[in-house]
gemmi code that builds the backbone of each chain (N, CA, C; Angstrom):
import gemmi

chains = {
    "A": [
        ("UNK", (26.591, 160.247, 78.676), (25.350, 160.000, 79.434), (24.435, 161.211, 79.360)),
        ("UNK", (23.179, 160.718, 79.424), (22.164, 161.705, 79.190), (21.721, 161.871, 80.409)),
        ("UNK", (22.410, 161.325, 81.641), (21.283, 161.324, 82.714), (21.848, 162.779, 83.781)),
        ("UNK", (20.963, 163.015, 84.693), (21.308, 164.464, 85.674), (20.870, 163.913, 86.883)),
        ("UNK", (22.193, 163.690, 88.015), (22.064, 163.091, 89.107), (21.802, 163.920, 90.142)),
        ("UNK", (20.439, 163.758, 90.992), (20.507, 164.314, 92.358), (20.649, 163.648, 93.883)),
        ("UNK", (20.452, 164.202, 94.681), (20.386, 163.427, 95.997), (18.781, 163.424, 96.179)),
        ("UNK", (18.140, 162.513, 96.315), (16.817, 162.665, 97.040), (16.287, 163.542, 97.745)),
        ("UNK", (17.247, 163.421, 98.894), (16.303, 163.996, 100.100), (17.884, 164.877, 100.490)),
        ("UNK", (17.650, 166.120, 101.193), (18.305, 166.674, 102.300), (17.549, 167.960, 103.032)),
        ("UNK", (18.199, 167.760, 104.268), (17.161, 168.946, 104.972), (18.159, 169.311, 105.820)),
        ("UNK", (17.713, 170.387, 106.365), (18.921, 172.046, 106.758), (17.575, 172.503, 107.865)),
        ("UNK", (18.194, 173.087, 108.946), (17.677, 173.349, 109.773), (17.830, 174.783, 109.363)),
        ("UNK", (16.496, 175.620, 109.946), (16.412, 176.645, 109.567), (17.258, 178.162, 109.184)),
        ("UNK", (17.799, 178.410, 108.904), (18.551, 179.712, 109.493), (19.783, 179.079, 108.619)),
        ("UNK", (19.907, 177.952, 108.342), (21.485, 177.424, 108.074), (21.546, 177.365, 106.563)),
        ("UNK", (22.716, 176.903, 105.886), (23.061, 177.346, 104.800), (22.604, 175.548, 104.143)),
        ("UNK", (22.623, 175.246, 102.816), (22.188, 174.169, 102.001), (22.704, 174.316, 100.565)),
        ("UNK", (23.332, 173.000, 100.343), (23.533, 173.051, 98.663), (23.187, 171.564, 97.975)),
        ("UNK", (22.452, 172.101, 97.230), (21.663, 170.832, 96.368), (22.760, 170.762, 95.484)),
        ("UNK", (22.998, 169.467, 94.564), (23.830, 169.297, 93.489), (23.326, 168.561, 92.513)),
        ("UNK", (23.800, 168.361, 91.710), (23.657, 167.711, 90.633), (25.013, 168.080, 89.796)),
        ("UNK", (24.730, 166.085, 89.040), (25.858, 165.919, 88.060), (25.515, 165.218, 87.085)),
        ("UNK", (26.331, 165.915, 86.026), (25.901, 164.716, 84.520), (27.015, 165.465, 83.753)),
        ("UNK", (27.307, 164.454, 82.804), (27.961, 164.905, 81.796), (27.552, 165.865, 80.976)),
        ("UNK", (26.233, 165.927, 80.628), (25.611, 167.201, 79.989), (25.922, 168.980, 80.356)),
        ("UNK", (26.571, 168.663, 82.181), (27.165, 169.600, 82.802), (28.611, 170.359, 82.100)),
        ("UNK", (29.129, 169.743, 81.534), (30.568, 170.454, 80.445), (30.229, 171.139, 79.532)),
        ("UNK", (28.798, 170.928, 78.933), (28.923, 171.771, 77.668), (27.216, 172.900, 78.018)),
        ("UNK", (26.245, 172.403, 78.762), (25.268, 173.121, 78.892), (25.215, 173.316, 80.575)),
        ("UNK", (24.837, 174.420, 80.657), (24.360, 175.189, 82.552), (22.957, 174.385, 82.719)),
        ("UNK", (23.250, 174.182, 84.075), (22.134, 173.773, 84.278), (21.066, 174.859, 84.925)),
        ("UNK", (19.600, 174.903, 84.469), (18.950, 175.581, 85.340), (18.191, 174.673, 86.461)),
        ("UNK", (18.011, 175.262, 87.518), (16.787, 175.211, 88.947), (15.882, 175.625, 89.115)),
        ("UNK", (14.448, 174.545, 89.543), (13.386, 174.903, 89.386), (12.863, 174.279, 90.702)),
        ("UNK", (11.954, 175.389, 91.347), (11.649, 174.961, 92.454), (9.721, 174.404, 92.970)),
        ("UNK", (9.731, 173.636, 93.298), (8.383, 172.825, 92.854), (7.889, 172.452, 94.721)),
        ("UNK", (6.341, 173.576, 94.665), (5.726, 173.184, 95.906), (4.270, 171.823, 95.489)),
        ("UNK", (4.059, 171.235, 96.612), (3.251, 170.281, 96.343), (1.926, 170.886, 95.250)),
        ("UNK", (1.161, 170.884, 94.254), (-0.116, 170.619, 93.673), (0.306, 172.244, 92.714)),
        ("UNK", (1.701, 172.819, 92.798), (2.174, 173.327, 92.046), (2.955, 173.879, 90.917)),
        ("UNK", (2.993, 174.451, 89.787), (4.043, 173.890, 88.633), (5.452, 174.609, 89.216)),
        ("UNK", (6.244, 173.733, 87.995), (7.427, 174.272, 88.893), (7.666, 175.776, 88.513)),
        ("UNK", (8.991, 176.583, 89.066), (9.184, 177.493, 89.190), (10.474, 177.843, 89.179)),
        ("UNK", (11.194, 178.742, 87.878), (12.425, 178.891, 87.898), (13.107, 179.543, 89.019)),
        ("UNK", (14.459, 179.132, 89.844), (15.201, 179.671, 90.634), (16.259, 180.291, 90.444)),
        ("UNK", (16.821, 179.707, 89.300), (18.138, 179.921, 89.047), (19.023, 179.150, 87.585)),
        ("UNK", (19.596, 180.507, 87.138), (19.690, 179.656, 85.607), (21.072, 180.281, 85.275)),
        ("UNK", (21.858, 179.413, 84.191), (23.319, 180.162, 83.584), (23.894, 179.976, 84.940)),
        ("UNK", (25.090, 180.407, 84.807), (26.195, 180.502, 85.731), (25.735, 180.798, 86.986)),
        ("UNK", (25.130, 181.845, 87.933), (24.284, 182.003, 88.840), (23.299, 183.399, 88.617)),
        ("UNK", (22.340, 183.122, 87.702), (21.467, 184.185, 87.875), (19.984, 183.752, 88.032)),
        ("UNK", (19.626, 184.783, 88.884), (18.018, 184.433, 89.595), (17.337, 185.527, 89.202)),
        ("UNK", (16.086, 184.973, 88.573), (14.752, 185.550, 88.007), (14.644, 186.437, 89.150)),
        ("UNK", (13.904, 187.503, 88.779), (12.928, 188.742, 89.508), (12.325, 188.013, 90.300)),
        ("UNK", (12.320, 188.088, 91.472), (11.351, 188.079, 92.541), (11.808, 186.892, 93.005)),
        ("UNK", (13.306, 186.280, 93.068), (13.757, 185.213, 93.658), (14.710, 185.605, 94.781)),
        ("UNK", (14.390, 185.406, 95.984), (15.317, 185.963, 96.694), (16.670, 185.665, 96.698)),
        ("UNK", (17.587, 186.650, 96.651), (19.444, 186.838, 96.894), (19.422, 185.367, 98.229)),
        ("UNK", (18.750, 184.896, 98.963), (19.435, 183.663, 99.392), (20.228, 182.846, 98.808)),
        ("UNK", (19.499, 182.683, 97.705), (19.321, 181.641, 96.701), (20.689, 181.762, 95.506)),
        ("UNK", (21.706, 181.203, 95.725), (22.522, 181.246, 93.937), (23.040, 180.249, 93.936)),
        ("UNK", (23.987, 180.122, 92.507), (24.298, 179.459, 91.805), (25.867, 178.816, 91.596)),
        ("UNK", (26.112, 177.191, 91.132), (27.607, 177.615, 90.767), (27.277, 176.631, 89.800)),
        ("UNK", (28.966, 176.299, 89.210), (28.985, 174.966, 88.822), (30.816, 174.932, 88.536)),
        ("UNK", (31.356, 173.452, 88.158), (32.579, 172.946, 88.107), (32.184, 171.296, 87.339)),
        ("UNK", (32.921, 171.608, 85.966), (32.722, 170.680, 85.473), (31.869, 169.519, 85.390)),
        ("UNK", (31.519, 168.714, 85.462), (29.979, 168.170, 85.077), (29.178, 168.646, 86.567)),
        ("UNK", (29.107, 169.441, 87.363), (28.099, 169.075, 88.089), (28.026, 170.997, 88.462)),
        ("UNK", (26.545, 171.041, 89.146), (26.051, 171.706, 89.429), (25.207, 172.420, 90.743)),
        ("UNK", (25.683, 173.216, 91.216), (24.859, 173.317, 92.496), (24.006, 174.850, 92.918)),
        ("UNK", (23.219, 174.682, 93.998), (22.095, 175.505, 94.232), (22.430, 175.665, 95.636)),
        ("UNK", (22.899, 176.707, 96.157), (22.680, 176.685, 97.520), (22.016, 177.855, 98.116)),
        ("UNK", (21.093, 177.517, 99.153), (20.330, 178.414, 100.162), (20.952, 178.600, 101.304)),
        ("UNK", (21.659, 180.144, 101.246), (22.386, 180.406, 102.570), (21.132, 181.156, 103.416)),
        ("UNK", (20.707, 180.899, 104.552), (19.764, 181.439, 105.651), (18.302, 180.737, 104.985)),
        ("UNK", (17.962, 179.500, 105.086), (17.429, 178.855, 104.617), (16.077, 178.895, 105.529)),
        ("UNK", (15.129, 179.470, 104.664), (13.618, 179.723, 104.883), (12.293, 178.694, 105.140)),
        ("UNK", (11.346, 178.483, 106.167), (10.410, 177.535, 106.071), (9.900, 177.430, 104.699)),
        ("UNK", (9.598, 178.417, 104.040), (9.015, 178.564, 103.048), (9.987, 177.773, 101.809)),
        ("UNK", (11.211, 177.670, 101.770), (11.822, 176.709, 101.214), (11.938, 175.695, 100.963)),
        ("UNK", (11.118, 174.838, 101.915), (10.794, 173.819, 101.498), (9.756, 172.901, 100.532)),
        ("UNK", (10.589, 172.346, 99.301), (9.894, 172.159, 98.489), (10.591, 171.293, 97.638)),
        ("UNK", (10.466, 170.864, 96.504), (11.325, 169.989, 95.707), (11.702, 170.416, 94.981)),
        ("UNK", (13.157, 170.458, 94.198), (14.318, 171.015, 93.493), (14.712, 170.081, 92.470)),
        ("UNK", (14.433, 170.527, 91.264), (14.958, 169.716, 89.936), (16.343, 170.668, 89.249)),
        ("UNK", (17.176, 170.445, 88.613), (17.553, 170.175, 87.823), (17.515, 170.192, 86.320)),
        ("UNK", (17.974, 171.092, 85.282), (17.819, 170.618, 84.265), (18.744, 171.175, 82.897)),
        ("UNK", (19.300, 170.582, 82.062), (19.797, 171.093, 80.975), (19.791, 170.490, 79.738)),
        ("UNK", (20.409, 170.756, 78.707), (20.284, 169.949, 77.683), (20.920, 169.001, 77.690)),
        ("UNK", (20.799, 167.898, 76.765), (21.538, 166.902, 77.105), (23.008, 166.851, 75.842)),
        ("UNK", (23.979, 166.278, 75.822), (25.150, 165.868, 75.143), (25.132, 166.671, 73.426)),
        ("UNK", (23.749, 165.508, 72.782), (23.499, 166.140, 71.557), (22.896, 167.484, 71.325)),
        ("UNK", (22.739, 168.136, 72.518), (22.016, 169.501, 72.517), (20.220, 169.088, 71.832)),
        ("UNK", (19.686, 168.605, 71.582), (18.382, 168.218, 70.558), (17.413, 167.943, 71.861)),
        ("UNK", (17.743, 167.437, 73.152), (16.871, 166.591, 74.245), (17.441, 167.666, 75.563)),
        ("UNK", (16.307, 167.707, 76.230), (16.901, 168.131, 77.385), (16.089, 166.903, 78.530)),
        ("UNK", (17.075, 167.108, 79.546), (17.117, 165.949, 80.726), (16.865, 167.138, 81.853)),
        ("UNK", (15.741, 166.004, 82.775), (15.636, 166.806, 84.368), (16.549, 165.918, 85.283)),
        ("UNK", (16.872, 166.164, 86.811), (17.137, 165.599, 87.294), (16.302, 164.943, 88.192)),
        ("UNK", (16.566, 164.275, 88.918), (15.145, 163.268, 89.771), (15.014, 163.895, 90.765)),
        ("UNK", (15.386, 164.825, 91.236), (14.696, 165.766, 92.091), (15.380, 165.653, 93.548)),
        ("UNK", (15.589, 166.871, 94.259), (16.223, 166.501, 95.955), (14.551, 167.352, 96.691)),
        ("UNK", (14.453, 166.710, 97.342), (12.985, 166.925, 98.538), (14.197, 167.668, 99.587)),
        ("UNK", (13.976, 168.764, 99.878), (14.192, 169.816, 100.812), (13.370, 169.984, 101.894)),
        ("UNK", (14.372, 169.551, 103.046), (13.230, 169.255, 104.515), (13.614, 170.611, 105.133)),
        ("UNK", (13.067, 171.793, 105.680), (13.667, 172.734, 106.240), (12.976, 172.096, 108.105)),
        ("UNK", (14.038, 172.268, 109.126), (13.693, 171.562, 110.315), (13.883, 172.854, 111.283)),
    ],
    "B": [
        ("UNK", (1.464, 190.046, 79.994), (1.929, 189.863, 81.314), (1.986, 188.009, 80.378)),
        ("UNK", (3.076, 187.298, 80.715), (2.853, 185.652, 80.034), (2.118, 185.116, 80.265)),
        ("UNK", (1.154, 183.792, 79.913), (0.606, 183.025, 80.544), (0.357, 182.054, 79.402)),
        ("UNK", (0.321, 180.886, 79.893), (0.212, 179.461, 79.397), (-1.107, 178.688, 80.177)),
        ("UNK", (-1.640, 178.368, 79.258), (-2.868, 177.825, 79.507), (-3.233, 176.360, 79.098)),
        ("UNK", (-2.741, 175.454, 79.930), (-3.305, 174.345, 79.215), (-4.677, 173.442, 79.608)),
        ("UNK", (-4.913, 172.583, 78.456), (-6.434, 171.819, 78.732), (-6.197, 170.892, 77.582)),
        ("UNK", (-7.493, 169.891, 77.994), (-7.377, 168.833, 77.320), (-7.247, 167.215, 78.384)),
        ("UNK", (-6.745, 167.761, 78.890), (-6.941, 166.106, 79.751), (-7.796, 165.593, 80.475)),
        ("UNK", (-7.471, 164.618, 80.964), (-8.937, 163.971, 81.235), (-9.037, 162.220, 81.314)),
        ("UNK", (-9.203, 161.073, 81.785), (-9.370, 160.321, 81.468), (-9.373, 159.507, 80.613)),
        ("UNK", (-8.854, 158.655, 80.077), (-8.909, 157.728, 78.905), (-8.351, 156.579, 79.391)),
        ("UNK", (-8.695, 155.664, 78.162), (-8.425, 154.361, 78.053), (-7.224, 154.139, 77.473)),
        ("UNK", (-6.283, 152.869, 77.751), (-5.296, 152.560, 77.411), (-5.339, 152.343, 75.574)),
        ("UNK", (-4.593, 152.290, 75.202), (-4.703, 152.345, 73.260), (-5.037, 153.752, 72.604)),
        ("UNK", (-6.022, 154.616, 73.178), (-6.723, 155.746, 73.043), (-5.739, 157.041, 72.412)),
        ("UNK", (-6.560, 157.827, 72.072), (-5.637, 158.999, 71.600), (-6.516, 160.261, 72.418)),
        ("UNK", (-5.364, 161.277, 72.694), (-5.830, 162.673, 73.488), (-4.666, 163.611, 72.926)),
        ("UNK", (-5.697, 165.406, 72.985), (-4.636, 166.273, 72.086), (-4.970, 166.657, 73.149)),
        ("UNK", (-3.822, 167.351, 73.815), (-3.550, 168.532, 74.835), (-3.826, 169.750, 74.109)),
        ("UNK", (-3.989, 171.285, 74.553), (-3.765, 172.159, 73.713), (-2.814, 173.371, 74.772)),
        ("UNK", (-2.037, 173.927, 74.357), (-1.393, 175.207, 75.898), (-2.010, 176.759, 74.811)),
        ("UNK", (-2.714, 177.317, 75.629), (-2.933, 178.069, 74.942), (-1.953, 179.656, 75.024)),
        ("UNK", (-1.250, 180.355, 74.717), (-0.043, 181.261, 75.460), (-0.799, 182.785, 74.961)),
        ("UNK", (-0.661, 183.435, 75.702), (-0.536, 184.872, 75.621), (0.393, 185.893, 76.447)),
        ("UNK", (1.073, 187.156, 75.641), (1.716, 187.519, 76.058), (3.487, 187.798, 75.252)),
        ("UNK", (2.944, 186.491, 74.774), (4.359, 186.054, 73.561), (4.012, 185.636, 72.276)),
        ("UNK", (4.109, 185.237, 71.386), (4.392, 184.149, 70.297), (5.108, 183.008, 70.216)),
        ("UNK", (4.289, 181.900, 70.230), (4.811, 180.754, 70.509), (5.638, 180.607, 69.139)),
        ("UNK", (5.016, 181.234, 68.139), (6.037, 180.508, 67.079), (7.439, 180.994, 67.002)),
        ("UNK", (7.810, 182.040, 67.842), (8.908, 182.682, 67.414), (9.538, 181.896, 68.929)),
        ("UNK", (9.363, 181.189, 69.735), (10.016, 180.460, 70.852), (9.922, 178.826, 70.517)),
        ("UNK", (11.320, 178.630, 71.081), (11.076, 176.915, 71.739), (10.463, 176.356, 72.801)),
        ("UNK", (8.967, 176.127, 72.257), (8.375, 175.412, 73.408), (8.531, 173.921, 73.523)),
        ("UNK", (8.290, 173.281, 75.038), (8.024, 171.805, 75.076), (7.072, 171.830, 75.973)),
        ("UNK", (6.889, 170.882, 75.915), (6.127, 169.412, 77.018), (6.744, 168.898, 78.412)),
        ("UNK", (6.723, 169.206, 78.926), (7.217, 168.532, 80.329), (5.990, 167.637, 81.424)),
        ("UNK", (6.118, 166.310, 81.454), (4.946, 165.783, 82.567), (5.487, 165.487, 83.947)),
        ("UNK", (4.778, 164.753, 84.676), (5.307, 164.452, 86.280), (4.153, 163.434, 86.553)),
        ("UNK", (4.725, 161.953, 86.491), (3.769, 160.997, 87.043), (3.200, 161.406, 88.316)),
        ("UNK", (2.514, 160.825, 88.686), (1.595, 160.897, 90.468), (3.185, 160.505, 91.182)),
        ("UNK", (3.493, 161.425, 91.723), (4.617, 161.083, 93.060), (6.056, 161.050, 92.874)),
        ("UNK", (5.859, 161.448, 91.512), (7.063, 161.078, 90.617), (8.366, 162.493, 90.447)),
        ("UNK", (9.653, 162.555, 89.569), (9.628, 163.840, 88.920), (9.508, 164.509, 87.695)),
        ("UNK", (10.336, 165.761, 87.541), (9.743, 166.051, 86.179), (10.195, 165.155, 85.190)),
        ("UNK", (9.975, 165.048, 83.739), (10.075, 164.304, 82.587), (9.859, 164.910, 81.272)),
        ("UNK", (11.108, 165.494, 80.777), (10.788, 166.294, 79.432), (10.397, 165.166, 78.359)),
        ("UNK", (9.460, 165.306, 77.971), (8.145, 165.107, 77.062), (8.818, 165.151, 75.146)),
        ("UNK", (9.135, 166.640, 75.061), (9.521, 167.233, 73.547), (9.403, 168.629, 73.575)),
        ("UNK", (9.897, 168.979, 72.429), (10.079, 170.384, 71.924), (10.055, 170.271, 70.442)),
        ("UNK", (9.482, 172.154, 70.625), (9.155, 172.573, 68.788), (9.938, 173.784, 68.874)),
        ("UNK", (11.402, 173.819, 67.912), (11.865, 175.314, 67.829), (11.111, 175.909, 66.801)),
        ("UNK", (11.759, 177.383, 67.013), (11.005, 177.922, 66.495), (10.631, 178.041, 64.918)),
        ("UNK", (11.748, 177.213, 64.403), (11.768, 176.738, 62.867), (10.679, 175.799, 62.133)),
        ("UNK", (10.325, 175.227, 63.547), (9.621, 173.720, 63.224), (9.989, 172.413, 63.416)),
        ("UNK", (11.515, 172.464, 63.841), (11.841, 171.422, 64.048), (11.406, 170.657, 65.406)),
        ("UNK", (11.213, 169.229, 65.942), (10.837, 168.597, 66.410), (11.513, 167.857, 67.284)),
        ("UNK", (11.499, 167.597, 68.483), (12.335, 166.105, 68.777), (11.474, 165.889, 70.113)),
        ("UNK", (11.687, 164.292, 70.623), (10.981, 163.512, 71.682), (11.665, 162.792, 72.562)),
        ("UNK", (11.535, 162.814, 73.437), (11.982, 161.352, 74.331), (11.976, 160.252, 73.957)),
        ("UNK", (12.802, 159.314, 74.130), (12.491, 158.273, 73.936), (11.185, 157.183, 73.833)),
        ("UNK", (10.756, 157.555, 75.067), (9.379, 157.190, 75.875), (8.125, 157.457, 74.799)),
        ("UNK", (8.659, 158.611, 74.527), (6.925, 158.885, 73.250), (7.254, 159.041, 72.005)),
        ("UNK", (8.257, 158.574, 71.789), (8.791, 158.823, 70.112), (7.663, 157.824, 69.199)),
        ("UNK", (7.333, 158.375, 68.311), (6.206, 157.202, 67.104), (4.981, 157.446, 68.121)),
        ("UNK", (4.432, 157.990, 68.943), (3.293, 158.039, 69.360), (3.011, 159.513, 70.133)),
        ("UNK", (3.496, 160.054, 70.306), (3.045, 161.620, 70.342), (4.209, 162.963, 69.535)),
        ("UNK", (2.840, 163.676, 69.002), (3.350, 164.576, 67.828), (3.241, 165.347, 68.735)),
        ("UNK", (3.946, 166.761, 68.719), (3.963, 168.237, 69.222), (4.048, 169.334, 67.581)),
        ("UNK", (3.066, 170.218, 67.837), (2.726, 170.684, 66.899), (2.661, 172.123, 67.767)),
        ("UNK", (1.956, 173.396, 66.915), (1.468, 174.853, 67.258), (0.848, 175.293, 65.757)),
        ("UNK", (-0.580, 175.813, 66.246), (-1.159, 176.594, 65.635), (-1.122, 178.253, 65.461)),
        ("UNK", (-0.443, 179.117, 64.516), (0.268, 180.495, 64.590), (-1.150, 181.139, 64.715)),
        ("UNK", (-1.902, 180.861, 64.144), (-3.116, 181.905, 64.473), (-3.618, 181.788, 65.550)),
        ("UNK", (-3.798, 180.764, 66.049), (-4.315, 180.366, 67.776), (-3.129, 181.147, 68.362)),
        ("UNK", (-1.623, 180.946, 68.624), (-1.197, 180.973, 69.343), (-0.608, 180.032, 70.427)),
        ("UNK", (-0.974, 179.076, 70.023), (-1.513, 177.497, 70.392), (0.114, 176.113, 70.618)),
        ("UNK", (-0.124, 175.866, 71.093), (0.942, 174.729, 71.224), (-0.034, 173.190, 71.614)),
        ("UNK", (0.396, 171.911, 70.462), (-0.529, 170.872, 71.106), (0.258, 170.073, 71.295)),
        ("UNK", (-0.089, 169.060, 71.983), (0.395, 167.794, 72.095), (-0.538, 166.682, 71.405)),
        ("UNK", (-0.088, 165.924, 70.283), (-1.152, 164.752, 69.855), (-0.418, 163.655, 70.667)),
        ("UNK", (-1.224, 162.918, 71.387), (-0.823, 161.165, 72.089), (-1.436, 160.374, 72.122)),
        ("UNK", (-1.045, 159.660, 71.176), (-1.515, 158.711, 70.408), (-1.475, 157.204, 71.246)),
        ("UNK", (-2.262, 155.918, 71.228), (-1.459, 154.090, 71.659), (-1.193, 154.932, 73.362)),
        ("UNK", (-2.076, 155.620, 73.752), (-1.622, 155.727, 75.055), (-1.430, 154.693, 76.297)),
        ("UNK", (-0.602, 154.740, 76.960), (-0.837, 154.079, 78.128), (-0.481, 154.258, 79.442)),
        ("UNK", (-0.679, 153.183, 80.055), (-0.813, 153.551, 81.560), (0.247, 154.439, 82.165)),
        ("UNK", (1.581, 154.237, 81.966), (2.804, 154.830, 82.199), (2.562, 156.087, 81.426)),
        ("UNK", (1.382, 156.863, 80.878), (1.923, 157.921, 80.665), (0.880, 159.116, 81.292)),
        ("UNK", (0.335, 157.799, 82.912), (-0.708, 159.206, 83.170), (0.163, 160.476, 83.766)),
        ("UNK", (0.067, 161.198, 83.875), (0.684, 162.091, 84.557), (0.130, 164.106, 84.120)),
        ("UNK", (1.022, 164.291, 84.707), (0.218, 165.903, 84.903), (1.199, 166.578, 83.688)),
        ("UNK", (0.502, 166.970, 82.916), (1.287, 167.616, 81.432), (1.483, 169.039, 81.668)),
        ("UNK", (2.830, 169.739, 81.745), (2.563, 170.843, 81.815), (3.746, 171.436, 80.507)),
        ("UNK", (3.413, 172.828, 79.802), (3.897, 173.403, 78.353), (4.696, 174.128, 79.422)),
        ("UNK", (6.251, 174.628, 78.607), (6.492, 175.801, 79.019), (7.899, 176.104, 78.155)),
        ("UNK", (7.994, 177.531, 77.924), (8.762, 178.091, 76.946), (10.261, 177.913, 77.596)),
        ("UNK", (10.756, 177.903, 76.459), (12.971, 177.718, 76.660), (13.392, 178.874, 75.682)),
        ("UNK", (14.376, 179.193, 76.812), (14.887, 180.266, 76.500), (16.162, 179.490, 76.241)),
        ("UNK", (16.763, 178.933, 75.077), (18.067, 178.455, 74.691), (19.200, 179.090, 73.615)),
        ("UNK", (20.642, 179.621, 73.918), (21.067, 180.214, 73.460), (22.878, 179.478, 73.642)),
        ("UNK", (23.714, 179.163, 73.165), (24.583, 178.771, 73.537), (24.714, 177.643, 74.303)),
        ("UNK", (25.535, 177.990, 75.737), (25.273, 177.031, 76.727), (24.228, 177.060, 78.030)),
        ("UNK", (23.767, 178.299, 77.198), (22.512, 178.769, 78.330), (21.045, 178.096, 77.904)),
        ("UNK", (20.176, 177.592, 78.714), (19.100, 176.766, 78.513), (18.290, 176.895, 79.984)),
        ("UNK", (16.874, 177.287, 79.664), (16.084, 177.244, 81.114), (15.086, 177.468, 80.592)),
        ("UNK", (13.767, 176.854, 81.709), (11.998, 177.034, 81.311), (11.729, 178.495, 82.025)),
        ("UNK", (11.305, 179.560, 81.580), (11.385, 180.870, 82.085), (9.808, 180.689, 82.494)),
        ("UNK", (8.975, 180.406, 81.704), (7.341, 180.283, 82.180), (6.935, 179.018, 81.826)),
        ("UNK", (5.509, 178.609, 82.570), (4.883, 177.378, 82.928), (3.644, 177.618, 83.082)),
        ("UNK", (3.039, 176.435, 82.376), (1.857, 176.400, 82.675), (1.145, 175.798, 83.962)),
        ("UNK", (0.254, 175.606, 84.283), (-0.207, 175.286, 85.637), (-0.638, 173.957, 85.570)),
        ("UNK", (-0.176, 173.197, 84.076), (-0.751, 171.743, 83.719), (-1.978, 170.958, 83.845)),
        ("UNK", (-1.886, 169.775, 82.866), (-3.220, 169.513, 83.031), (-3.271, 168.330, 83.008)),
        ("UNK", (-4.086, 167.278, 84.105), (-3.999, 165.419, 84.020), (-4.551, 164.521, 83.373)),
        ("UNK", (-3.442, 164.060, 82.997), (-3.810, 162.897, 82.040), (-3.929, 161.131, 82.874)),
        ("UNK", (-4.951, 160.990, 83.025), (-4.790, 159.745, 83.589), (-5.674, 158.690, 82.346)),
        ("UNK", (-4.190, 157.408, 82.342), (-4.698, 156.625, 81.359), (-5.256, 155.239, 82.022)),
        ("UNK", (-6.316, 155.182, 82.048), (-6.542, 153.693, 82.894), (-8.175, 152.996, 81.992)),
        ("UNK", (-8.529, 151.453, 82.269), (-9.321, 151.284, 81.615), (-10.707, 151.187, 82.491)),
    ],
}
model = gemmi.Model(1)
for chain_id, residues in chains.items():
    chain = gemmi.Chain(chain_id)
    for i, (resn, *xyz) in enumerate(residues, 1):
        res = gemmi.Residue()
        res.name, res.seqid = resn, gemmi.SeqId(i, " ")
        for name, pos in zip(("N", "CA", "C"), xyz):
            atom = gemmi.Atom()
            atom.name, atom.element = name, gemmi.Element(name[0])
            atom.pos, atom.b_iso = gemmi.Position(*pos), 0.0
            res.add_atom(atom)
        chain.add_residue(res)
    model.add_chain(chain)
structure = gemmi.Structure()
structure.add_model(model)
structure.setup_entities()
């Protein structure tokens, strides 16, 4: 399968910890990276490879993964966090890469 | 300092053809794998295609036989040709470079995209 599964929606009350996931088979052989997307804005890398975060991404923010699937979690989870979270790696044949459908992050 | 610049969109009619262009500075597009990534109105992201840095090519399903991805080395330039457009493909086009190596793969920069709405 070429596809990269998320949850829609989840939301974390402020201060508290959050882990987005995603799964696909594409997860065994390629990492997935995280990209974090505010409304009328492009997205924005968070987190890529095993768990490493671009310059100027805050240490809240890392990474794991375990066999096809992948996760992102925000421990002390920020208003400013809220935003929408994709997903993405190559797919099976390595030639295509796949996003995932995105989890909407409610911070409450 | 990177930056990706795209333009080109705009309105059109269903059947119609439109070239995007990303314009990059900062890097060399020819020596990176760039793609295409869009996002319908409300929708999420949707990888589009990619050009490594060899020349080689590949597409989605969705636009295969009707949009080419190309780059001009003296511009600097990355285009999108989309060709038999239609309605399903208005959406907000945005370029951005891959850093792919092994099992490692991620969009490191982005452009700020540009809309394509196809309607008659």
């Amino acid at each position: 399968s070429s596809e990269l599964t998320q949850d829609p929606a989840v939301s974390v009350a402020l201060g508290q910890t959050v882990r987005i996931t995603c799964q696909g088979d594409s997860l065994r052989t390629s990492y997935a990276s995280w990209y974090q997307q505010k409304p009328g804005q492009a997205p924005v890398l968070v987190m890529y490879d095993k768990n490493y975060r671009p310059s100027g991404i805050p240490d809240r923010f890392s990474g794991s993964t375990s066999g096809n699937a992948a996760s992102l979690t925000i421990t002390g989870a920020q208003a400013e966090d809220e935003a929408d979270y994709y997903c993405n790696s190559r797919d099976s044949s390595g030639n295509h890469l796949v996003f995932g459908g995105g989890t909407k992050l409610t911070v409450l | 300092e990177v930056r990706l610049v795209e333009t080109g969109g705009g309105l059109i009619q269903p059947g119609k053809s439109l070239r995007l262009s990303c314009a990059a500075s900062g890097f060399t597009v020819s020596s990176n794998y760039m793609s295409w990534v869009r996002q319908a109105p409300g929708k999420g992201l949707e990888w589009v295609s990619v050009i490594y840095a060899g020349g080689t090519t590949f597409y989605a399903d969705s636009v295969k036989g009707r949009f080419t991805v190309s780059r001009d080395n003296s511009k600097n330039t990355l285009y999108l040709q989309m060709n038999s457009l239609r309605a399903e493909d208005t959406a907000v086009y945005y370029c951005a470079r891959e850093i792919w190596f092994g099992a490692r793969t991620y969009f490191d920069y982005w452009g700020q995209g540009t809309l394509v709405t196809v309607s008659s």
